[in-house]
N, C-alpha and C positions, 0 to 999 in steps of 0.2 A: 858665680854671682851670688851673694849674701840675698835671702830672702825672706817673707815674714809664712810662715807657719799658720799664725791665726792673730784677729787682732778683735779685743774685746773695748769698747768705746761708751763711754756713757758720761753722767753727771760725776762720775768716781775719778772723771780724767779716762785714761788709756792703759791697756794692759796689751803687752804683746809678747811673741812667741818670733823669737828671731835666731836664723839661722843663719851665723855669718861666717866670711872669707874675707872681706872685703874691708877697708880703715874708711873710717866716716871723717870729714872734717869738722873741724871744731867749732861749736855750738853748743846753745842752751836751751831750757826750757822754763817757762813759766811753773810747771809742774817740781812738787818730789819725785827724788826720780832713785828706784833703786834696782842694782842690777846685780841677779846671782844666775852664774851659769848650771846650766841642772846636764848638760853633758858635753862630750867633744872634748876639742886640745883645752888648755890653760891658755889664757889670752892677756890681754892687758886693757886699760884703759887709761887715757891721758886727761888730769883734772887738774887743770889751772898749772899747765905744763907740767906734771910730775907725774909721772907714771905709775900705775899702781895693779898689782896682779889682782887678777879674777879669773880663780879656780874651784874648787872641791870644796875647801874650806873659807873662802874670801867671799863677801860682797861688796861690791863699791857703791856707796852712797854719795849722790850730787845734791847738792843746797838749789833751791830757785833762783833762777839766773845765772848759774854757775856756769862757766865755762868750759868743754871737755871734749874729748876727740876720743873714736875709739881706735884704736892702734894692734892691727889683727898683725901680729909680730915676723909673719911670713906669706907671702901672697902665695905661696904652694901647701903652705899646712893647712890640715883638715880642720872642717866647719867646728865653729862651737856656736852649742846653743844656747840660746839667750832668755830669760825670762825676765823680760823691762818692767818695771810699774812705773807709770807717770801719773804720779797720786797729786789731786786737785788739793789744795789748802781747805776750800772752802769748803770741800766736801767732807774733810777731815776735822774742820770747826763743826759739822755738824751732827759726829758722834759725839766729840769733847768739847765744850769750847773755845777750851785754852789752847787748841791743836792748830787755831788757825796762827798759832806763832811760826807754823810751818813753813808759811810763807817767810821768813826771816833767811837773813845769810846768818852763817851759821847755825843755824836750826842743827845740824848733822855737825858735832868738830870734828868727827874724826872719817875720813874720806874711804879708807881701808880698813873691812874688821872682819875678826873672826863669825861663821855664822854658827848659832847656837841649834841645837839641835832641833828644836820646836819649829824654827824657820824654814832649815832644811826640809823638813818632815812634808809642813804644809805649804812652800814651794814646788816641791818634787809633785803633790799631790795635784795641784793648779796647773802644772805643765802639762802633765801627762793628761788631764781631762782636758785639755787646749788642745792637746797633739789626738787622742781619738778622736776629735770634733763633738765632744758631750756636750749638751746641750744646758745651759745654764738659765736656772731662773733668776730676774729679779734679786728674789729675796739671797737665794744662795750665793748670788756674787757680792753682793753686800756683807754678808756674812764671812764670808771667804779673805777676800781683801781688805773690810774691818779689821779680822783679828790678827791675818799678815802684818799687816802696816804698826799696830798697836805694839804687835812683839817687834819687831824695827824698830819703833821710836821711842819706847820702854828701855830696851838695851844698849840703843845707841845717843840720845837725843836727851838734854836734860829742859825738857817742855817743861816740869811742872815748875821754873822756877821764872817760866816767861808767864807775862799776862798781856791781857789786849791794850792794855795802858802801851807797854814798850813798841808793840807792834804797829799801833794806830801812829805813834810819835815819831817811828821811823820814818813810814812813809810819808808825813807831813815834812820831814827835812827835807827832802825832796826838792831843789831848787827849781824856783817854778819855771824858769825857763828850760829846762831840760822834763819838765813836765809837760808842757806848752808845745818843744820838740816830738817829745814822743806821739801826743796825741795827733801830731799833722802826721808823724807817720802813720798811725791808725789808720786815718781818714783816708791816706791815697797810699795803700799797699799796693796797687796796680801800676804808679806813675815809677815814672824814674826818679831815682834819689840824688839829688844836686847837692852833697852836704854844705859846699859852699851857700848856696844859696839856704839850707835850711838854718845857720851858721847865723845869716844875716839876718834872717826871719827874727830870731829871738833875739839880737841886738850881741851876738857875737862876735869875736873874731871865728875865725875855723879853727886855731892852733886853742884857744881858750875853751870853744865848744869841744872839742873834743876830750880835752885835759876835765872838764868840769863832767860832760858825759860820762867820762868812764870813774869818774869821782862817788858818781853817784849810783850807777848800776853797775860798777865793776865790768861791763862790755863796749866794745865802742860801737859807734852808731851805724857803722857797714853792717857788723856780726847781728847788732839787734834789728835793723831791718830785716835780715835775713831769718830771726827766730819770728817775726810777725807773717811773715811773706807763709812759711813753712805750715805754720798754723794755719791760716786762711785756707792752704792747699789741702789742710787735713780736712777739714769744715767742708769743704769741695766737695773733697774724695766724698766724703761717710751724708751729708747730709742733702746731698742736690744731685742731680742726674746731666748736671752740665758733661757734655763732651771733652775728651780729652782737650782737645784744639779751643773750645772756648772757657775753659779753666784756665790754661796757659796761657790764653791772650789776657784775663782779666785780670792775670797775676804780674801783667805786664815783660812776661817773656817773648821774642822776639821770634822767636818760633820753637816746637811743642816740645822737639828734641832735646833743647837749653833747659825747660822745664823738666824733663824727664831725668836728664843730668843732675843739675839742683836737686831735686827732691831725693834719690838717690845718695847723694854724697851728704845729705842731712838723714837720710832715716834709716839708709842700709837697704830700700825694696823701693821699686820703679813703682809709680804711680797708678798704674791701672791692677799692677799687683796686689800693692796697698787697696782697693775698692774691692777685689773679689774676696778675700780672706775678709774683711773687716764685720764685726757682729756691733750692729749699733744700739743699743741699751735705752730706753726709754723707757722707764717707771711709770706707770699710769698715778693720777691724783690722786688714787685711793692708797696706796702702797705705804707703807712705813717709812 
């Protein structure tokens, strides 16, 4: 069973330490999301159906909202492990400003790339403090994952040629009835999702809403329920002391098992897993 190592949580997004066996089904995240194995077999990764190796030399980089599945290429081959960044936009706008284009598809063109040595260097370094359980401050994880992500997006990413003009304009194209959509989903992650019925809500057909949904967030509206559902459950685990059994009913699962499945088949580590490993980051007011 595929499980997480250590999980570091803050306003930075999420940083994890995963040990897997096990194929996640496909989803996404709000988050940049990058992924270099630091030991174990060579694995793969499936983004936007196309599969792409992550080994020694590869990391694979996911755009916001991106679609992706990871595809552990044998259910008897030995563990690889994982060192995930699920780097926040906004947190990234505010070393650079111009970095909040991160939030963009296509932010990353290229899915599969060679890593450079500096990344290597200071990935390997970030794991192995993950895997002794050293204790991180504040400032040193900002630091740390600052200049991660900076060599990431320097090498791989041509930011400096987005500005917040393109970015702000994307998201105003944004068809407001698939804005209008998503926000009912917001509001009732716990209910059942009737797409027919949320179809209607915005003055659709179902065959138009979803042709126009996935027009606009490149996901369809089952998969994106499911990327909000998943979040909440993080939010759960790291920031409330709710019980297993009342997470899972307010997530609207039918019982705790279903939940524990779900979660699972989106993160790679069962849900009460996910709560013991997790180190949740909170900067006090006075902090940089």
């Amino acid at each position: 069973m595929s499980t997480a190592i250590r999980v570091l949580q803050g306003k930075f997004g999420r940083v994890a330490l995963l040990n897997m066996d096990r194929p996640l089904v496909n989803h996404a995240h709000s988050q940049c999301h990058v992924l270099i194995k630091i030991s174990g077999t060579d694995t793969f990764f499936s983004v936007r159906d196309r599969r792409y190796p992550l080994n020694d030399h590869t990391a694979v980089l996911v755009n916001t909202w991106e679609p992706h599945a990871y595809t552990h290429h044998h259910p008897n081959a030995p563990r690889t492990l994982i060192l995930a960044l699920y780097i926040e936009p906004l947190w990234l706008g505010e070393i650079e400003n111009s970095l909040i284009s991160s939030e963009r598809p296509g932010f990353f063109p290229n899915t599969c790339v060679e890593i450079p040595k500096p990344v290597r260097t200071l990935s390997n370094s970030l794991a192995m403090q993950m895997l002794c359980g050293e204790h991180f401050s504040d400032e040193y994880l900002k630091s740390q994952l600052s200049n991660l992500m900076i060599l990431v997006i320097d090498a791989f990413s041509q930011w400096r040629s987005f500005n917040h003009w393109k970015t702000e304009h994307f998201m105003q194209t944004q068809d407001f009835r698939i804005r209008q959509a998503i926000s009912f989903m917001r509001a009732n992650i716990g209910a059942e999702m009737d797409m027919d019925k949320l179809a209607s809500e915005v003055c659709l057909s179902r065959a138009h809403f979803f042709k126009l949904f996935r027009q606009h967030t490149n996901l369809t509206p089952n998969l994106y329920s499911n990327i909000l559902r998943v979040e909440a459950a993080i939010h759960g685990l790291t920031h409330t002391q709710q019980s297993m059994m009342s997470l899972s009913d307010s997530l609207g699962f039918s019982a705790q098992s279903h939940f524990t499945r779900f979660f699972q088949q989106h993160t790679g580590v069962i849900p009460s897993q996910y709560r013991k490993v997790v180190d949740n980051y909170r900067p006090s007011e006075t902090s940089a």
